[in-house]
C-alpha positions in Angstrom: -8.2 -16.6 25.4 -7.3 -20.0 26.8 -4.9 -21.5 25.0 -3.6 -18.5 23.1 0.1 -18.2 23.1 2.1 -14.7 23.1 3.6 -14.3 19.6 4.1 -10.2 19.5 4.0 -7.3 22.2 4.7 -3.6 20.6 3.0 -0.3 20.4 1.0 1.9 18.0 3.6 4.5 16.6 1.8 7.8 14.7 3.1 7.2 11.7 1.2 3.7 11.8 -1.5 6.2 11.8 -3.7 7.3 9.1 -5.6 10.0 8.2 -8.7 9.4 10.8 -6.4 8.9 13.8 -6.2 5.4 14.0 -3.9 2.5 12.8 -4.1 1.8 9.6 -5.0 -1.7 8.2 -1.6 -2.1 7.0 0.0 -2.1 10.5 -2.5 -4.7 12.0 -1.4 -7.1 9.0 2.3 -6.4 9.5 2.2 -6.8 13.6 0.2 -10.0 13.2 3.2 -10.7 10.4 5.9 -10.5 13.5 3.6 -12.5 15.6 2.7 -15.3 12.7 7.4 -15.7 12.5 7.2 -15.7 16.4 4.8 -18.9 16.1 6.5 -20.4 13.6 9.5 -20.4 15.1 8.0 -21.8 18.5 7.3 -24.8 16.1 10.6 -25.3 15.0 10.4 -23.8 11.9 13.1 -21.1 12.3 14.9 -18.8 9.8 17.9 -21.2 10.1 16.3 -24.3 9.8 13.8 -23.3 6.7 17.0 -21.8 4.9 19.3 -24.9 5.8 16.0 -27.0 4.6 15.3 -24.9 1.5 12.1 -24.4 3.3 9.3 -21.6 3.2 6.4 -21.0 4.8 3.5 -18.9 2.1 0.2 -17.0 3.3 -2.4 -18.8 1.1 -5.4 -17.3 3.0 -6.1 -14.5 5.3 -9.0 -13.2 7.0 -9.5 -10.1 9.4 -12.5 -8.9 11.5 -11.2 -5.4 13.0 -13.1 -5.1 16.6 -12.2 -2.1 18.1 -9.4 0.9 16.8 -6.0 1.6 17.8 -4.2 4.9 18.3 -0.9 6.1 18.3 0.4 5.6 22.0 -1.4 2.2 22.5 0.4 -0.6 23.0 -0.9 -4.0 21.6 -0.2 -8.1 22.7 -1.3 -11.2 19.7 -1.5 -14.2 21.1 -1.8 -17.5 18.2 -3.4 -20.6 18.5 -3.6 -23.4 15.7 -7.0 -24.6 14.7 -5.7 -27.2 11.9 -2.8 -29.1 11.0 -3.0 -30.6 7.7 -0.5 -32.8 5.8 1.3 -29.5 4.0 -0.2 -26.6 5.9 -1.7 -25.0 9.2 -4.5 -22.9 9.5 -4.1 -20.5 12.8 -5.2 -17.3 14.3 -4.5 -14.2 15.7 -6.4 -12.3 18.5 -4.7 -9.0 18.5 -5.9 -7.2 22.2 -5.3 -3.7 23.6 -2.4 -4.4 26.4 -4.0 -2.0 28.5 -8.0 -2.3 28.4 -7.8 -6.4 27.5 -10.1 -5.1 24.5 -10.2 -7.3 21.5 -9.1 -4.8 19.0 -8.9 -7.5 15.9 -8.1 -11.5 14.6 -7.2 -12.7 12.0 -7.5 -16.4 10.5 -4.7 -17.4 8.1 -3.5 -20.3 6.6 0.2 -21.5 5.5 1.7 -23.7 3.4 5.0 -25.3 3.6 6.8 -25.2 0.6 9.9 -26.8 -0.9 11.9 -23.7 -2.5 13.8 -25.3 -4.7 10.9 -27.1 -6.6 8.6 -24.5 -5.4 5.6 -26.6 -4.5 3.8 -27.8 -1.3 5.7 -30.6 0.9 4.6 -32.5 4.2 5.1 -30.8 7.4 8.1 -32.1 9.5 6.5 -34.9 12.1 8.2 -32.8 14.6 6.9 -29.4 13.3 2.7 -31.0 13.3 3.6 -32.2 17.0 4.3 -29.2 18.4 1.5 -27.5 16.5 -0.5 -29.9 18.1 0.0 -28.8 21.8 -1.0 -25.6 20.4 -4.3 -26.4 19.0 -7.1 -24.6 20.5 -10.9 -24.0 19.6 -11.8 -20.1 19.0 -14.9 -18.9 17.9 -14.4 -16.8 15.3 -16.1 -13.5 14.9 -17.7 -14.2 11.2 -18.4 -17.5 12.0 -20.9 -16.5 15.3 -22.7 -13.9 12.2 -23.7 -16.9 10.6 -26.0 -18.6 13.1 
């Protein structure tokens, strides 16, 4: 967990809920959504600054291992951590826990791409943005990566 920085704190509503109790896939991706904005931000890529840029930020790949359920009542922490900083894009993740037990309840690996919105293609990172990504970069052994081995 070294490393990790706090990106979202909230808690498992029942409509987040699905049919066997627990929350549904849809939730985990949206909550790890908040905390992915929270991140960005921290790098200095804020809602003001991509708009006043004609900047955006796009999802090009996502993975999720789910670890343990969440029910309505729970309340949940993600903490982020890049692993890469490329040119045009990051590649980070997500360790989503259970605020009360510490239990790893899922993580997700995702990488985004920064994009000029006016020509709508990839563009280089701001020098200031890949600096402060840098002091976030961590190692994290990720859960389909130890299957492997």
């Amino acid at each position: 967990m070294s490393g990790l920085i706090e990106t979202y704190r909230g808690t498992v509503y029942p409509w987040h809920c699905d049919h066997m109790d627990h929350m549904n896939v849809m939730w985990y991706v949206g909550k790890f959504d908040e905390g992915t904005w929270n991140f960005f931000t921290r790098l200095g890529l804020t809602p003001r600054f991509l708009r006043e840029h004609r900047r955006g930020m796009a999802a090009v790949d996502q993975r999720i291992a789910y670890q343990r359920e969440l029910h309505a009542g729970d309340t949940v922490v993600v903490r982020t951590g890049a692993l890469e900083i490329r040119d045009k894009a990051i590649r980070f993740v997500h360790e989503m826990r259970n605020a009360e037990t510490g239990e790893v309840s899922a993580i997700t690996l995702l990488t985004g791409v920064y994009l000029d919105t006016v020509e709508r293609r990839a563009c280089v990172l701001p020098d200031e943005v890949r600096a402060r990504a840098a002091e976030h970069c961590i190692e994290y052994a990720l859960p389909w990566e130890a299957a492997t081995r």
